[in-house]
matplotlib code that plots the C-alpha trace (Angstrom):
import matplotlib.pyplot as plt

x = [-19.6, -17.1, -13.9, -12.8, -16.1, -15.7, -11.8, -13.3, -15.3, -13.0, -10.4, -13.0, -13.9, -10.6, -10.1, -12.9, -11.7, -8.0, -7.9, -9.4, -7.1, -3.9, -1.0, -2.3, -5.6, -4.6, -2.0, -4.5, -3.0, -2.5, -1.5, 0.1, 1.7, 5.1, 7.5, 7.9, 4.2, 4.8, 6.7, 5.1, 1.8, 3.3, 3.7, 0.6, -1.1, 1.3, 1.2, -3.0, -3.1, -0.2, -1.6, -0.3, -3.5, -5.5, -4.0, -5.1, -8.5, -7.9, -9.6, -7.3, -9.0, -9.0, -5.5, -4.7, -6.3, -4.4, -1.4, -2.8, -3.6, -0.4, 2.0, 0.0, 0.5, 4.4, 4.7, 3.0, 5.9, 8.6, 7.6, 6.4, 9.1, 11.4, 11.2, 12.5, 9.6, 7.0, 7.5, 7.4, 4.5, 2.9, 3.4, 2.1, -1.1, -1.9, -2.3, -4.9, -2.7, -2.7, 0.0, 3.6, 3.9, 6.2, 3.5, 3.1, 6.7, 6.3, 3.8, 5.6, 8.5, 6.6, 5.2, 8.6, 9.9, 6.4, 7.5, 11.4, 11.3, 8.1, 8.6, 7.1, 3.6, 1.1, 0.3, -2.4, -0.7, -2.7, -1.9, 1.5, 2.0, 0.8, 2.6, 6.2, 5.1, 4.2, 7.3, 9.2, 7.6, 8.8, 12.4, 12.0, 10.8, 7.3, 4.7, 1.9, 2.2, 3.2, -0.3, -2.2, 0.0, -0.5, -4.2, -4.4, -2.7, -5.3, -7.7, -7.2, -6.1, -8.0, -6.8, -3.3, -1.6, 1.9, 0.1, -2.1, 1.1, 2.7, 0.1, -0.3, 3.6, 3.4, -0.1, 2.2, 4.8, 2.4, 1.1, 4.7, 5.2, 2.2, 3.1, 6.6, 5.9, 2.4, 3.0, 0.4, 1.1, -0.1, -0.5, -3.8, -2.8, -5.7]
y = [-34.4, -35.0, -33.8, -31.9, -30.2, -29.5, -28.5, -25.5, -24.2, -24.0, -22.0, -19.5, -18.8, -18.9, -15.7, -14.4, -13.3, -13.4, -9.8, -9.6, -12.4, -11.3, -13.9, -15.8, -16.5, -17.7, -20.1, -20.7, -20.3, -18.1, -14.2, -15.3, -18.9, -19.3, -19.2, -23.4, -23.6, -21.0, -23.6, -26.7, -24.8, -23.4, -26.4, -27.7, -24.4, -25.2, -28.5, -27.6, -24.7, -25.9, -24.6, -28.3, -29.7, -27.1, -26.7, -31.2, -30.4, -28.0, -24.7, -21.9, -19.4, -21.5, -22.4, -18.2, -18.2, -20.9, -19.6, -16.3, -18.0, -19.8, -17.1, -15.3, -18.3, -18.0, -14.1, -15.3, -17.6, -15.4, -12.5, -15.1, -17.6, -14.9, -13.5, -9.9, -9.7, -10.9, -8.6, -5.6, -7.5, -7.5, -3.6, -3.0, -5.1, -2.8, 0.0, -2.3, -3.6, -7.1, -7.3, -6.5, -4.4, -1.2, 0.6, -1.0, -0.8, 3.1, 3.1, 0.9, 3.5, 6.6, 5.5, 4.2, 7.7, 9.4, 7.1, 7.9, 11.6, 14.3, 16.2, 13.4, 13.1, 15.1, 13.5, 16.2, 19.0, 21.7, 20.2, 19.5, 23.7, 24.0, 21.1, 22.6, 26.0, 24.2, 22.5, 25.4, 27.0, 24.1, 24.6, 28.3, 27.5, 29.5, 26.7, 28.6, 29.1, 25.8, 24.8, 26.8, 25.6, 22.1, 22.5, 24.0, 20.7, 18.6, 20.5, 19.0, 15.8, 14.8, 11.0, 12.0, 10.3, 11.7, 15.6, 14.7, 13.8, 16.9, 18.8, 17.4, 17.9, 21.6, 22.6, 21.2, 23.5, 26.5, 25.9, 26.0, 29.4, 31.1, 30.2, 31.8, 34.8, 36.3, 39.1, 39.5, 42.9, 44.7, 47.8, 49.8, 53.5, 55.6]
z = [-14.3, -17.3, -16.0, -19.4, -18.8, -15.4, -15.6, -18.2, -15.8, -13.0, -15.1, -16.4, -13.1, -12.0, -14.7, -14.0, -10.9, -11.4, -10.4, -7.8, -5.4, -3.7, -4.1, -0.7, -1.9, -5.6, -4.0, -1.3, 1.8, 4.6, 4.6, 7.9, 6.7, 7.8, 5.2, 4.2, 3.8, 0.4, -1.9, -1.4, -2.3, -5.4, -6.9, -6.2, -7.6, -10.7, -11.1, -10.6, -13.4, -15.7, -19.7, -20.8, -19.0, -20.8, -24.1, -24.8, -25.4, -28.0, -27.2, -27.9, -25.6, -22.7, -23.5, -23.1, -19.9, -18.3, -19.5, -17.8, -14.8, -14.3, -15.4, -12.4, -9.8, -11.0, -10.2, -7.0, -6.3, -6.7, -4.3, -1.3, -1.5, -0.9, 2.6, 1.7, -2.0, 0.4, 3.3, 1.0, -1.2, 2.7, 3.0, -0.6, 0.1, 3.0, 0.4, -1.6, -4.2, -4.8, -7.6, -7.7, -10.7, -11.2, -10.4, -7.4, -6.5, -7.2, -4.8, -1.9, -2.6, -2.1, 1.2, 2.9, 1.8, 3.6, 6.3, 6.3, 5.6, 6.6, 3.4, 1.7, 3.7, 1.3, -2.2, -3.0, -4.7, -2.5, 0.9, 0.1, -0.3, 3.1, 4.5, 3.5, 4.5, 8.1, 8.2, 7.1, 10.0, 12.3, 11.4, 12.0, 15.7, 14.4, 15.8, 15.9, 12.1, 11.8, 13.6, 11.1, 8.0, 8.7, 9.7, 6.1, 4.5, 6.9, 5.0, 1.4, 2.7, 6.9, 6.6, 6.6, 9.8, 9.5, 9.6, 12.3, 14.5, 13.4, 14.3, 17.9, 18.5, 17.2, 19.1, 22.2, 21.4, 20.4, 23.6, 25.4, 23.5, 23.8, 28.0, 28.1, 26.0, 27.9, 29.3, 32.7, 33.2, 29.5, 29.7, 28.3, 26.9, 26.3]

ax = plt.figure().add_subplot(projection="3d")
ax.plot(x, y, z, "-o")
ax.set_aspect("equal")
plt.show()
């Protein structure tokens, strides 16, 4: 196959699917590489998709979608080849984002905060009512309102891990209450 002929198919394809791959599998390598593995690839997957190699045979919209590509392969090489980017690129990818965009960043920010601070935990706007009424409860030593707030919250949103192990550690201490405050010897007046 000519290799002008064969070089436009590969980067059509290539942007075809552009956003679909994570920064591991457009520099193909490993999610789990170790971190001197990252630059060497780079510059292959640069030196592989440079626009210059594209731009020679004179088709302008193959030319854009080079540049696409390897301004794409760049980004790629500035969040792995630095061990701090590409742990938080890591964290963001467990969300299902495969770029590092603000939005992204957003994103990454809102769960460390989930992670950091309870307050944070609900992103639907009815559970998240619930959720500070159930921790409000918790503060207020009320678990058995706190049990009932938070199974509220689990309502809107039953994926949420951070309520779920709220909810286990205030049923615990509902339970704990409910013990020390029965009375066995009610009374019935008639």
């Amino acid at each position: 196959m000519d290799p002008s002929v064969q070089r436009r198919i590969a980067v059509n394809t290539l942007h075809e699917i552009l956003d679909e791959l994570d920064y591991y599998r457009l520099l193909q390598i490993d999610p789990d590489c170790v971190q001197g593995e990252i630059e060497p690839a780079s510059r292959v997957a640069a030196r592989e998709h440079h626009p210059d190699r594209i731009s020679a045979m004179g088709d302008s919209a193959l030319s854009a979608m080079a540049t696409e590509i390897f301004q794409r392969v760049k980004e790629a090489t500035e969040h792995l080849s630095d061990p701090d980017k590409r742990t938080q690129y890591d964290e963001i990818m467990k969300t299902g984002i495969l770029r590092m965009t603000e939005e992204a960043l957003a994103i990454a920010e809102k769960e460390r905060l989930k992670a950091d601070n309870p307050e944070h935990a609900a992103s639907d706007p009815k559970a998240e009512k619930y959720w500070h009424m159930g921790l409000k409860d918790w503060e207020d030593k009320n678990y058995k309102g706190c049990v009932m707030n938070i199974q509220f919250a689990l309502s809107f949103e039953p994926d949420n891990e951070i309520m779920k192990g709220w909810l286990d550690k205030a049923k615990v201490l509902a339970s704990k209450e409910s013990k020390a405050t029965k009375n066995p010897y009610k009374l019935r007046i008639v």
